[in-house]
C-alpha positions as a Markdown table, in Angstrom:
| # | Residue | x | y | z |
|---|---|---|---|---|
| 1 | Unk | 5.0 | -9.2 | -7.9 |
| 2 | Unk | 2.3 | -7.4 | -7.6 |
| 3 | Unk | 1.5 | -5.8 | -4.2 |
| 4 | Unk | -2.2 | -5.4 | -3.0 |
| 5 | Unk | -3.3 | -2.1 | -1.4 |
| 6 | Unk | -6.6 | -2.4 | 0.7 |
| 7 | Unk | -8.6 | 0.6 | 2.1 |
| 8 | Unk | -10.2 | 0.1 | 5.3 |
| 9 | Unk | -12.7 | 2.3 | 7.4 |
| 10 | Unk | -15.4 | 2.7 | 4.2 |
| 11 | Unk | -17.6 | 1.0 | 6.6 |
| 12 | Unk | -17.7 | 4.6 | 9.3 |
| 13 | Unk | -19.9 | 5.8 | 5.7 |
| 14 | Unk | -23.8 | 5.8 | 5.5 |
| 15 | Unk | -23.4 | 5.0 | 2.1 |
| 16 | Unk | -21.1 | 4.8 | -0.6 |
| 17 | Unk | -21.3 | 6.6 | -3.7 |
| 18 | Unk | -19.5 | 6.3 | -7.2 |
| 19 | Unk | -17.8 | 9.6 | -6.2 |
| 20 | Unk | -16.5 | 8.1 | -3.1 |
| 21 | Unk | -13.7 | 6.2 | -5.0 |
| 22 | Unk | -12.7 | 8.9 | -6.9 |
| 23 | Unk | -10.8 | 9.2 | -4.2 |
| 24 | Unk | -8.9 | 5.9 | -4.2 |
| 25 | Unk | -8.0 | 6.1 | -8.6 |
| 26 | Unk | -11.8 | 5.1 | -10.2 |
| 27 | Unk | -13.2 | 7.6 | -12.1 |
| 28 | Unk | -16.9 | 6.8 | -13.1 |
| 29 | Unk | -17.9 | 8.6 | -16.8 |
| 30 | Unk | -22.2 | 8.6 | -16.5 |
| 31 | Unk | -22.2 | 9.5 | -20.3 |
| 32 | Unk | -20.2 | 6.5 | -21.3 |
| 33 | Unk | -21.1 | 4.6 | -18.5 |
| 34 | Unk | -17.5 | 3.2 | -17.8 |
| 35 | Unk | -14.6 | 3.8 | -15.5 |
| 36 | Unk | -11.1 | 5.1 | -15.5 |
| 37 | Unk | -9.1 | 3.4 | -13.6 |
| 38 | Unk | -5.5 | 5.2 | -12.6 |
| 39 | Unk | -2.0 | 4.1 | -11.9 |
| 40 | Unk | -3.2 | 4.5 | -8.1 |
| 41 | Unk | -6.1 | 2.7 | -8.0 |
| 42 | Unk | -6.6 | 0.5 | -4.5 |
| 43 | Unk | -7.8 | -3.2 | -5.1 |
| 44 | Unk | -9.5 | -3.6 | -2.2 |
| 45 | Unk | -12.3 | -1.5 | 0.3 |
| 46 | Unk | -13.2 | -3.0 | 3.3 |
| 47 | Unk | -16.4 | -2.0 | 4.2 |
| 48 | Unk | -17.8 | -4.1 | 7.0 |
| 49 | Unk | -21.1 | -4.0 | 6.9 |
| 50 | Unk | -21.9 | -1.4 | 3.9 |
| 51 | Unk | -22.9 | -2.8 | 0.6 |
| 52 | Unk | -22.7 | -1.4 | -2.6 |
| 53 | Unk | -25.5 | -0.8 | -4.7 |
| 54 | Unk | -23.7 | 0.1 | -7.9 |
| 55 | Unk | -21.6 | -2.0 | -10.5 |
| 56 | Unk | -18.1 | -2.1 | -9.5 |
| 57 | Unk | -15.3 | -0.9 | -11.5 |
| 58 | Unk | -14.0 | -4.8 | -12.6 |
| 59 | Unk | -10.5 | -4.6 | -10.7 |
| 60 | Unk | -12.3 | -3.5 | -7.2 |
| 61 | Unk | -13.3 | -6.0 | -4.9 |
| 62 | Unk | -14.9 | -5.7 | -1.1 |
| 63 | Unk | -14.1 | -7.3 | 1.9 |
| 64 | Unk | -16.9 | -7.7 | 4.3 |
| 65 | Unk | -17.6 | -8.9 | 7.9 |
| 66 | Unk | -18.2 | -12.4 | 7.7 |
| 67 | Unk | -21.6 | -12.2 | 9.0 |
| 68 | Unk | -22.2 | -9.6 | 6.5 |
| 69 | Unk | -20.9 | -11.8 | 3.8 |
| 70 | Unk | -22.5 | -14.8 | 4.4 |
| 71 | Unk | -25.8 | -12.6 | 4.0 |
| 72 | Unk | -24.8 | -11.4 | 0.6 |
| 73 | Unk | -26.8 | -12.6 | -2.6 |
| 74 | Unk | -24.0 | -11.9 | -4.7 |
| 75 | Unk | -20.7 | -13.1 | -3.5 |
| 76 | Unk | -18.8 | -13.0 | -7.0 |
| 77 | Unk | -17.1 | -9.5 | -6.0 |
| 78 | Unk | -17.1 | -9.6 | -1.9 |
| 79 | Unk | -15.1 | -11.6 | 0.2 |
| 80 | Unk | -15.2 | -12.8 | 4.0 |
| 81 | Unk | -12.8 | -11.2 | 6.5 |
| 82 | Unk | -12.5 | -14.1 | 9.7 |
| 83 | Unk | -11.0 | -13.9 | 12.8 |
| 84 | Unk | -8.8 | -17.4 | 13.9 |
| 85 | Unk | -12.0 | -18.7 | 15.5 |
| 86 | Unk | -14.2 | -18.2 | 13.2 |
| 87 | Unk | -11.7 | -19.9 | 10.2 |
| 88 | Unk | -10.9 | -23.0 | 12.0 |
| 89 | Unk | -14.6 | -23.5 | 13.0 |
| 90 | Unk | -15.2 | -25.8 | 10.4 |
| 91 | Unk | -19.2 | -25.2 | 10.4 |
| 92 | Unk | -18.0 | -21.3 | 8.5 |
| 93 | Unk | -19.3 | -20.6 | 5.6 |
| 94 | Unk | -16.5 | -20.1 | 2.8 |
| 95 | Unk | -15.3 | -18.4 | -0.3 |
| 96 | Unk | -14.7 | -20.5 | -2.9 |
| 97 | Unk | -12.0 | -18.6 | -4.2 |
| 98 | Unk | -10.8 | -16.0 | -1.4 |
| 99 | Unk | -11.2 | -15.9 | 2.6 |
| 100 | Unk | -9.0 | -13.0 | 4.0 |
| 101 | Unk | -8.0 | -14.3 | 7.7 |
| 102 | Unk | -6.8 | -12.0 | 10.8 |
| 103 | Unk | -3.9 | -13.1 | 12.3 |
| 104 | Unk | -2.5 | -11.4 | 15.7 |
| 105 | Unk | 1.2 | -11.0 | 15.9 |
| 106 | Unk | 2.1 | -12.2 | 19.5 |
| 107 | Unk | 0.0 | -9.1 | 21.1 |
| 108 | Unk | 0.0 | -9.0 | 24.6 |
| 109 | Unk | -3.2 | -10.0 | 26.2 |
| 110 | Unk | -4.1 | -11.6 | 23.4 |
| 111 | Unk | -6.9 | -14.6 | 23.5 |
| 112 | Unk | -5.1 | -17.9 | 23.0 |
| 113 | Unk | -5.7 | -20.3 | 19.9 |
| 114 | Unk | -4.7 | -23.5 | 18.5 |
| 115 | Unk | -2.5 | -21.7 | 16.5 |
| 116 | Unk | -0.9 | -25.5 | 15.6 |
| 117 | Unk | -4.5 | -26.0 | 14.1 |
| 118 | Unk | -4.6 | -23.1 | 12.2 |
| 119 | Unk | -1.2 | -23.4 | 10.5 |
| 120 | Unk | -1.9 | -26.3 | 9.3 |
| 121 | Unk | -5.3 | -25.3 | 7.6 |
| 122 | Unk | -3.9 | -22.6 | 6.5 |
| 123 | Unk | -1.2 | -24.3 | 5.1 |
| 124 | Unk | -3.6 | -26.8 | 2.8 |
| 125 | Unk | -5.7 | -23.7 | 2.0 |
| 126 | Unk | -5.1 | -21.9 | -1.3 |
| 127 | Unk | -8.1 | -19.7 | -0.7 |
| 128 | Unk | -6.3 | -18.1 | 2.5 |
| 129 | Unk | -4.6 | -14.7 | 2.6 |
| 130 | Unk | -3.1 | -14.1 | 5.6 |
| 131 | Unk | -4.0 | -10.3 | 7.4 |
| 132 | Unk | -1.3 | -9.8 | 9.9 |
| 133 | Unk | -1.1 | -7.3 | 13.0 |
| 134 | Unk | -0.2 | -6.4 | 16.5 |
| 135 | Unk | -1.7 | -4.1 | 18.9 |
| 136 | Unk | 2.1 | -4.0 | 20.7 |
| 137 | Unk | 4.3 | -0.5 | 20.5 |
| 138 | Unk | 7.1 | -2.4 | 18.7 |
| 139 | Unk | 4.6 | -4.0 | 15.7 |
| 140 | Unk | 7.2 | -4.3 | 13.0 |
| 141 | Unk | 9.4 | -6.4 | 15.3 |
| 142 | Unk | 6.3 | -8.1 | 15.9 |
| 143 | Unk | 5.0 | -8.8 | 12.7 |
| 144 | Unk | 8.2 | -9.8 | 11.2 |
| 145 | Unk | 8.6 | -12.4 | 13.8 |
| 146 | Unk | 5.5 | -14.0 | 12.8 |
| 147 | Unk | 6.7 | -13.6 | 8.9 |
| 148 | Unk | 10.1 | -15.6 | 10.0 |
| 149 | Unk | 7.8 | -18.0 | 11.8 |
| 150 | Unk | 5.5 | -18.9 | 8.6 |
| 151 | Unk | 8.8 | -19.3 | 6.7 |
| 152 | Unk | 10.0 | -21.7 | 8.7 |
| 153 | Unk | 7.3 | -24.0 | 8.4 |
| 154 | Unk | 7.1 | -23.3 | 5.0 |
| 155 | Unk | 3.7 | -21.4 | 5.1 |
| 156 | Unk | 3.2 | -19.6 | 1.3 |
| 157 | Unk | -0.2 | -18.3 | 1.6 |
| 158 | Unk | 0.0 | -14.4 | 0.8 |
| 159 | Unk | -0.2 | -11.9 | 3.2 |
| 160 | Unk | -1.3 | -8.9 | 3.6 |
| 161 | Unk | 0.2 | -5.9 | 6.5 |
| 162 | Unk | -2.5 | -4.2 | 8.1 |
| 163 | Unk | -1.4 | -0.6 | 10.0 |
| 164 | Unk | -4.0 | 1.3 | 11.7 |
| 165 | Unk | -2.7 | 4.6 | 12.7 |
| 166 | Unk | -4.4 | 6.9 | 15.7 |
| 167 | Unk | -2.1 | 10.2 | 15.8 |
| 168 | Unk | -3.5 | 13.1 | 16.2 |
| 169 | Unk | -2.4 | 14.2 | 12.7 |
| 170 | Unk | -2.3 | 12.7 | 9.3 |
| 171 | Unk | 2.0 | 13.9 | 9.2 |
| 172 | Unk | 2.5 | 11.8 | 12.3 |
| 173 | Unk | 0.2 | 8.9 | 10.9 |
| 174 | Unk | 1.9 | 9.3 | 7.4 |
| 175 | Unk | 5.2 | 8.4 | 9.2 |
| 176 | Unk | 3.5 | 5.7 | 11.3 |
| 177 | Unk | 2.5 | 4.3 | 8.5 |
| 178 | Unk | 5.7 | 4.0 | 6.8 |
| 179 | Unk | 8.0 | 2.5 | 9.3 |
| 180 | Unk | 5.4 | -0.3 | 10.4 |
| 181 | Unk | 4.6 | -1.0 | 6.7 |
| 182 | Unk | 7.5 | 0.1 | 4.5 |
| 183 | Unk | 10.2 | -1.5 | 6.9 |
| 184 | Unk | 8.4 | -4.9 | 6.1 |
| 185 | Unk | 8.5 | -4.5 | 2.6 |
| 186 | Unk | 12.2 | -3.5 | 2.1 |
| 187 | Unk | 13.0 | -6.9 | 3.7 |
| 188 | Unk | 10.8 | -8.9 | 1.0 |
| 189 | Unk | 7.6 | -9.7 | 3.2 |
| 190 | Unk | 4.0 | -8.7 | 2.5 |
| 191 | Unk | 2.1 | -9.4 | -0.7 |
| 192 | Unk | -0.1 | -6.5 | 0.2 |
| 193 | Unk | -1.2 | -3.5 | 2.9 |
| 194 | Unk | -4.0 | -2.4 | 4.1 |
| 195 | Unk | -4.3 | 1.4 | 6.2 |
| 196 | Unk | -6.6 | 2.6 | 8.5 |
| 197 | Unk | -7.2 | 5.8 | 10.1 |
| 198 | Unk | -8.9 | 5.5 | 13.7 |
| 199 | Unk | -9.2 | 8.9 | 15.2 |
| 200 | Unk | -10.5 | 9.5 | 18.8 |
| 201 | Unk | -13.6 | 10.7 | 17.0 |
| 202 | Unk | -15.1 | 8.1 | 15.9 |
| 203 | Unk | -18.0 | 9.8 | 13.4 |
| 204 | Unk | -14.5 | 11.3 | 11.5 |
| 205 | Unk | -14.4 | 10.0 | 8.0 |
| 206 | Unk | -11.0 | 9.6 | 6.8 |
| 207 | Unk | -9.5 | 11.2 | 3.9 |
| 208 | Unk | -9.3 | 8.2 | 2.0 |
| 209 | Unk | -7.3 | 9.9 | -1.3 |
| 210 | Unk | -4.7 | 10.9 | 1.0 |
| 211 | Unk | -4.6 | 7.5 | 2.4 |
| 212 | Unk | -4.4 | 6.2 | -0.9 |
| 213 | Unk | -1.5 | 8.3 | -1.8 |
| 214 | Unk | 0.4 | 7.2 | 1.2 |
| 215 | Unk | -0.1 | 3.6 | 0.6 |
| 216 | Unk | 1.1 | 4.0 | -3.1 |
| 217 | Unk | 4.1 | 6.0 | -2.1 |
| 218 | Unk | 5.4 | 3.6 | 0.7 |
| 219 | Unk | 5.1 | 1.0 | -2.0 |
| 220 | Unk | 6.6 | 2.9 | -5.1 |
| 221 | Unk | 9.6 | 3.9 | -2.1 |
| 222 | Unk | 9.9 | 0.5 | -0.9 |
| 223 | Unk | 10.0 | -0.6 | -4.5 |
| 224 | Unk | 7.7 | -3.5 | -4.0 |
| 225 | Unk | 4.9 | -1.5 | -6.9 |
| 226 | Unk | 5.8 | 1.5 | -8.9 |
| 227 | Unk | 2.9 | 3.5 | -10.1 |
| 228 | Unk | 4.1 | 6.7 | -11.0 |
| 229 | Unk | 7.7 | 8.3 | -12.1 |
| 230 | Unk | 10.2 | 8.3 | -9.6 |
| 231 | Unk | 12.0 | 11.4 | -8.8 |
| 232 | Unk | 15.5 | 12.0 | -6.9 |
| 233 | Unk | 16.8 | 14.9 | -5.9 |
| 234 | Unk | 19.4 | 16.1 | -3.3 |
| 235 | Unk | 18.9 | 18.3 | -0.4 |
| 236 | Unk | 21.3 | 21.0 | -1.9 |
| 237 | Unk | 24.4 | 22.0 | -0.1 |
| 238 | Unk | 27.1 | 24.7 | -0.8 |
| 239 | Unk | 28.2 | 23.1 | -3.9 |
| 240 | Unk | 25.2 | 22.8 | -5.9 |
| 241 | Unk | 25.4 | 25.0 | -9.5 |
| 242 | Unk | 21.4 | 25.8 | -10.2 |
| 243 | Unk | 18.5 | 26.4 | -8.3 |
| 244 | Unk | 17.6 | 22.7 | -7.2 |
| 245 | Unk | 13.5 | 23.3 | -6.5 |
| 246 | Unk | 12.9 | 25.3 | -9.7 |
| 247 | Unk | 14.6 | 22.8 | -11.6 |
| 248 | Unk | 13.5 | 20.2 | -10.2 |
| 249 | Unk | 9.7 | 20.7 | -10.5 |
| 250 | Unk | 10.7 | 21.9 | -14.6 |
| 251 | Unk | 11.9 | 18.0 | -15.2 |
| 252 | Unk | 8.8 | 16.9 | -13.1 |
| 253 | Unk | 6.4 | 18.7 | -15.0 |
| 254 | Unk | 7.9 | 17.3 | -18.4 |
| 255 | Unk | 8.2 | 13.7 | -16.9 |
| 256 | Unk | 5.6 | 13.0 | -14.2 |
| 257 | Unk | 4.1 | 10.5 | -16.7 |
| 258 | Unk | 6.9 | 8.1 | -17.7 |
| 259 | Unk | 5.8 | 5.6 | -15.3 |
| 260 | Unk | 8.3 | 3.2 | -13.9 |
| 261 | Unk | 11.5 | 5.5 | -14.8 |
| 262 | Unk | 14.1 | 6.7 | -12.2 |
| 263 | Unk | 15.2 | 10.2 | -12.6 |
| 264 | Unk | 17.7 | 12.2 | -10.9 |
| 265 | Unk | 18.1 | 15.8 | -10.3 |
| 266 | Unk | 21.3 | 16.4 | -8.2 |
| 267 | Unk | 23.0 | 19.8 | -7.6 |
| 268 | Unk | 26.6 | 19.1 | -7.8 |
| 269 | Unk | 29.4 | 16.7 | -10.2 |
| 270 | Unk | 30.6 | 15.8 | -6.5 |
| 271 | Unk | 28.1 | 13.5 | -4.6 |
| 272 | Unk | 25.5 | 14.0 | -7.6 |
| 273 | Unk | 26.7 | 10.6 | -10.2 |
| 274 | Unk | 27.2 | 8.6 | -6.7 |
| 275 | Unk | 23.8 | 9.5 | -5.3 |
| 276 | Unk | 21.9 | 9.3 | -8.4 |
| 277 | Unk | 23.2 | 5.3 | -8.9 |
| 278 | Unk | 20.1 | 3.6 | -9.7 |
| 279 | Unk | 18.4 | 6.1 | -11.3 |
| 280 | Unk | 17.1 | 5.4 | -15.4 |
| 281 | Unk | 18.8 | 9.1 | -16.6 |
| 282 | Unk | 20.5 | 11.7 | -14.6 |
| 283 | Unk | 20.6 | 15.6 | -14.6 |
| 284 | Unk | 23.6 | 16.6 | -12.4 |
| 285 | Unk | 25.2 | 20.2 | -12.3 |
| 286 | Unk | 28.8 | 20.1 | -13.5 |
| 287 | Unk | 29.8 | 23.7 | -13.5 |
| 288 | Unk | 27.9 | 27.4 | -12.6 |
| 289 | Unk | 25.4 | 26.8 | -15.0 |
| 290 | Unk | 25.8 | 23.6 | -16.5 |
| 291 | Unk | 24.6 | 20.3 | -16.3 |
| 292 | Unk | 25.5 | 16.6 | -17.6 |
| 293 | Unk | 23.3 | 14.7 | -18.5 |
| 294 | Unk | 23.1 | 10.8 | -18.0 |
| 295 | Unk | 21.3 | 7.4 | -18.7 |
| 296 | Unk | 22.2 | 5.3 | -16.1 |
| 297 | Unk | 25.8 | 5.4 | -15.5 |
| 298 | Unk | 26.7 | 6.8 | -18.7 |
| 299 | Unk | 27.1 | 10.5 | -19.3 |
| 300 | Unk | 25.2 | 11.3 | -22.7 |
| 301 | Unk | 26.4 | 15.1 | -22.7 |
| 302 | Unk | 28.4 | 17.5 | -21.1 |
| 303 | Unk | 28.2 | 21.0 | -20.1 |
């Protein structure tokens, strides 16, 4: 399947530029007038109030307020985020095609809804995707809960995990990110995720190509999209027969672009064929100096 990554905060900018999503894998060529789009390159931006006045690369679309939205002349590449009382006010305006819809997960404090009501719209709704979060510590536990919940009553809309992260640095956000988006995803739920970055300060723009590199990796580790070549190594121990980093980085730099391939680098005959399992070809250490080489489970050559 393919696993949507959204963007958010582009609405703290004044303005956005072409060069602004260089950052998240579009590339804008002024002589040829076209884009290249990357591997990496993030589906959605939410940018809450900020339009666009450029033509978008064809695979990006925006998600806007819904006030915002409903303003727009041109709604063929923006699409309405609602809260659960705007959606089931059935006076709101629409997207024909797309309506992303926030959904709390069982956050204390919360406002109550009919949330009877609003299962069953969403449930006759093909236009819905589903934005879940929760403001409590514990939000994985919360979110899955409600994932378990819309499976039971057979709920298929897609859904999207939103994670907003506000740690003091992007290492402890990277992290936070991970466990509250990549835990979901290694259990099968989530069609998408969407990361935030809300810092204390709130005139700090976010590094938005780091963010994007974070969402891609949790996704290419969680195995739910791969984007780029996959590389496993060990830690190195005692037992391992070549000098693990310098190796390591010589496959990488031969290999980096095989997208989709597994490839192991492991440091010992030992743990190396056991920890490398899953990987597409293997390059384990097999004596001082030596190496065999694998695809899949199969040694291709020795020594």
């Amino acid at each position: 399947k393919h696993v949507t990554v959204v963007i958010s905060d582009f609405h703290k900018k004044d303005r956005i530029t072409r060069n602004d999503l260089r950052d998240i894998g579009y590339r804008y060529n002024a002589t040829t007038d076209k884009w290249n789009i990357s591997d990496m390159a993030a589906d959605f931006i939410f940018s809450g109030n900020n339009q666009i006045d450029f033509a978008l690369p064809g695979t990006l679309k925006l998600i806007f307020n819904y006030d915002f939205w409903k303003e727009s002349s041109d709604k063929s590449k923006c699409f309405p985020i609602l809260d659960e009382g705007q959606y089931l006010d059935d006076s709101t305006e629409k997207s024909s095609s797309i309506n992303f819809v926030m959904l709390d997960c069982y956050s204390k404090n919360y406002p109550a809804f009919d949330k009877e009501k609003f299962f069953e719209k969403i449930k006759n709704d093909a236009t819905a995707v589903l934005c879940l979060s929760s403001e409590n510590n514990n939000a994985v536990q919360s979110i899955r809960r409600m994932f378990v919940e819309l499976n039971e009553i057979e709920i298929k809309n897609p859904a999207i995990i939103i994670c907003d992260s506000n740690k003091d640095t992007m290492d402890e956000s990277l992290i936070h990110y991970a466990i509250e988006t990549g835990a979901l995803l290694i259990d099968g739920f989530g069609n998408g995720i969407c990361l935030g970055d809300h810092y204390a300060d709130k005139n700090k723009i976010p590094d938005y190509k780091l963010l994007n590199s974070i969402a891609f990796g949790i996704l290419q580790a969680s195995r739910t999209r791969i984007s780029k070549t996959e590389f496993i190594s060990c830690p190195s121990c005692g037992r391992t027969l070549f000098d693990l980093q310098e190796t390591t980085a010589k496959v990488r730099a031969v290999t980096y672009h095989l997208k989709g391939l597994k490839i192991a680098i492991m440091g010992c005959i030992v743990n190396g064929p056991g920890e490398m399992a899953d990987a597409d070809f293997g390059y384990v250490g097999s004596g001082p100096g030596k190496i065999t080489l694998y695809k899949g489970k199969e040694v291709v050559k020795r020594n």
